[in-house]
C-alpha positions as a LaTeX table, in Angstrom:
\begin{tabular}{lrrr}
\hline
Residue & $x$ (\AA) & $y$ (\AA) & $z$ (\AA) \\
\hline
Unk1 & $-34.19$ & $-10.72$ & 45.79 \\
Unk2 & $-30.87$ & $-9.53$ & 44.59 \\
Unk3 & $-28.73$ & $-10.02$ & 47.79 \\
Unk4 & $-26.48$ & $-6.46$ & 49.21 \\
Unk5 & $-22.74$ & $-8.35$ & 48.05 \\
Unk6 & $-24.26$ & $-8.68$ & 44.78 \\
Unk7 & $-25.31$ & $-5.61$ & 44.16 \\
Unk8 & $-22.15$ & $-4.68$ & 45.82 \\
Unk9 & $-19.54$ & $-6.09$ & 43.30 \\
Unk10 & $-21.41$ & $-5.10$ & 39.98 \\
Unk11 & $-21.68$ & $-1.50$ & 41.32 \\
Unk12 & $-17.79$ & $-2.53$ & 42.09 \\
Unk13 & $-17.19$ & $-3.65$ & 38.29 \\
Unk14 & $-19.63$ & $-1.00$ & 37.00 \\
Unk15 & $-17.26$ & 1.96 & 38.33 \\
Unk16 & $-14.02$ & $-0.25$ & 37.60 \\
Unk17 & $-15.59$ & $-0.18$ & 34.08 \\
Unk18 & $-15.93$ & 3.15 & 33.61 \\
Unk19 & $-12.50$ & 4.16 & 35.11 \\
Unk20 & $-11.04$ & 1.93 & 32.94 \\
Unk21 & $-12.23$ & 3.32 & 29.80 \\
Unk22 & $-12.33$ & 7.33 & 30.55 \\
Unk23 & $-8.84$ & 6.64 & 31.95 \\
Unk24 & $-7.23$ & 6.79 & 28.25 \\
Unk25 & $-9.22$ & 10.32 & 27.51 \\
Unk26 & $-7.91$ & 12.04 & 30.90 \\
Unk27 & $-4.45$ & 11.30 & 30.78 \\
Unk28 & $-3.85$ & 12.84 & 27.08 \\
Unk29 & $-6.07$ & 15.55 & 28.52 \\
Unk30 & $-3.94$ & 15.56 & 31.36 \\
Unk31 & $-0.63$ & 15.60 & 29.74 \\
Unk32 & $-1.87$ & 18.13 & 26.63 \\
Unk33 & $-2.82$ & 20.42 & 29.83 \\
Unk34 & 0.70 & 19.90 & 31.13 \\
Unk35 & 2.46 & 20.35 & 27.86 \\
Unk36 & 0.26 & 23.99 & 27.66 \\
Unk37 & 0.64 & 24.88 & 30.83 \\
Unk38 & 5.02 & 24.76 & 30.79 \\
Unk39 & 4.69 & 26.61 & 27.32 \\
Unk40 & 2.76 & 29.41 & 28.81 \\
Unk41 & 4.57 & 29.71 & 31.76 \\
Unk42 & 8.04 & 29.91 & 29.60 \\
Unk43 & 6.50 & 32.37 & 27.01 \\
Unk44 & 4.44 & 34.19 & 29.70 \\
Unk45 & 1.11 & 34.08 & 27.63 \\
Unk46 & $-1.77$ & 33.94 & 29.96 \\
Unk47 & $-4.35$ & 33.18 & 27.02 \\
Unk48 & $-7.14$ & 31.02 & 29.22 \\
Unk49 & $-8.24$ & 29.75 & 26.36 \\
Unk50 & $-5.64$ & 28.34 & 24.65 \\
Unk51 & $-5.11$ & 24.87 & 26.40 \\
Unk52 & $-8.82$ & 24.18 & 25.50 \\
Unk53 & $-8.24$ & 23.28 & 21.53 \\
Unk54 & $-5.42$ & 20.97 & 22.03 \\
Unk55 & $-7.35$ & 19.19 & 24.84 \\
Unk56 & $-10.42$ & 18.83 & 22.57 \\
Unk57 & $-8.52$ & 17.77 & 19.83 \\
Unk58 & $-5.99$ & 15.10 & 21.70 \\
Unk59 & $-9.03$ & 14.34 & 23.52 \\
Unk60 & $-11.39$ & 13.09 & 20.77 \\
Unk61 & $-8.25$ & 11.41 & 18.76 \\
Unk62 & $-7.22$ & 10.12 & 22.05 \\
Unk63 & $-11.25$ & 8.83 & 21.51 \\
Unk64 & $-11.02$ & 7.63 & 18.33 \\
Unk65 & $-8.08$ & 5.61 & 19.47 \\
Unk66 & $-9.33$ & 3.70 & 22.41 \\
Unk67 & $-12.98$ & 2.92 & 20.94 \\
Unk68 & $-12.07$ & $-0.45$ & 19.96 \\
Unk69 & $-10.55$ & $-0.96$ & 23.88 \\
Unk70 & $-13.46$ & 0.52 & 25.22 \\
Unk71 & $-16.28$ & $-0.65$ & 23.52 \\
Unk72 & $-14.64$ & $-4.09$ & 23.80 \\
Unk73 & $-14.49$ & $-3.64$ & 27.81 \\
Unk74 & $-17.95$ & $-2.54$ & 28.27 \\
Unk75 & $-19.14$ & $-5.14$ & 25.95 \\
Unk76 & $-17.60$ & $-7.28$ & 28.16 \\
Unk77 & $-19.11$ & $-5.83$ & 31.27 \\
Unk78 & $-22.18$ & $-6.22$ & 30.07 \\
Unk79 & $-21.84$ & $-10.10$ & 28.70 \\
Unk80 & $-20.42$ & $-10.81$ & 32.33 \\
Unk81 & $-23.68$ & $-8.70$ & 34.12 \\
Unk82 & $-25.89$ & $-10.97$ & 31.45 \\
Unk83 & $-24.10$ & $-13.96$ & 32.35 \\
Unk84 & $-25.04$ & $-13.40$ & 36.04 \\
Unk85 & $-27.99$ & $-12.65$ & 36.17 \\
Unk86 & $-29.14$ & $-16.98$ & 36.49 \\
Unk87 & $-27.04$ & $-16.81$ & 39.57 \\
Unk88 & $-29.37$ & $-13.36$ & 41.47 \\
Unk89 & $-31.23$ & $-15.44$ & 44.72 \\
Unk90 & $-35.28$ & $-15.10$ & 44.52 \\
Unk91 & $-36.43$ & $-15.11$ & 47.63 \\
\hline
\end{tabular}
């Protein structure tokens, strides 16, 4: 049987992993949002919908980007979880 720390630290480096590699995706979306939001606030155009094509768009180039980085970090997630598994306790 798996023991609770064990389980414990890969749930740990399971979310670590995933924070890691949406992290690049919400900050352009996070900065295109902020970039929109000053331009309509100095023009005064309340259009609701027009931060959402920028966001899309820096969002999957911000994607196409960081797929190298991120496949790369949850391949090596998973090699690491693979590598582990010999040391899980049977009981």
């Amino acid at each position: 049987m798996v023991s609770q720390g064990q389980v414990i630290n890969i749930l740990t480096n399971a979310i670590t992993t995933v924070i890691i590699c949406a992290a690049p995706m919400l900050l352009v979306a996070m900065i295109i949002g902020l970039i929109v939001s000053i331009f309509q606030a100095t023009t005064q155009i309340n259009e609701q919908t027009l931060a959402f094509v920028p966001k899309i768009v820096g969002v999957l180039l911000a994607l196409l980007l960081f797929a190298g980085f991120i496949f790369s970090t949850v391949g090596g997630f998973v090699t690491r979880l693979y590598q582990s598994i010999n040391s899980f306790t049977i009981s």
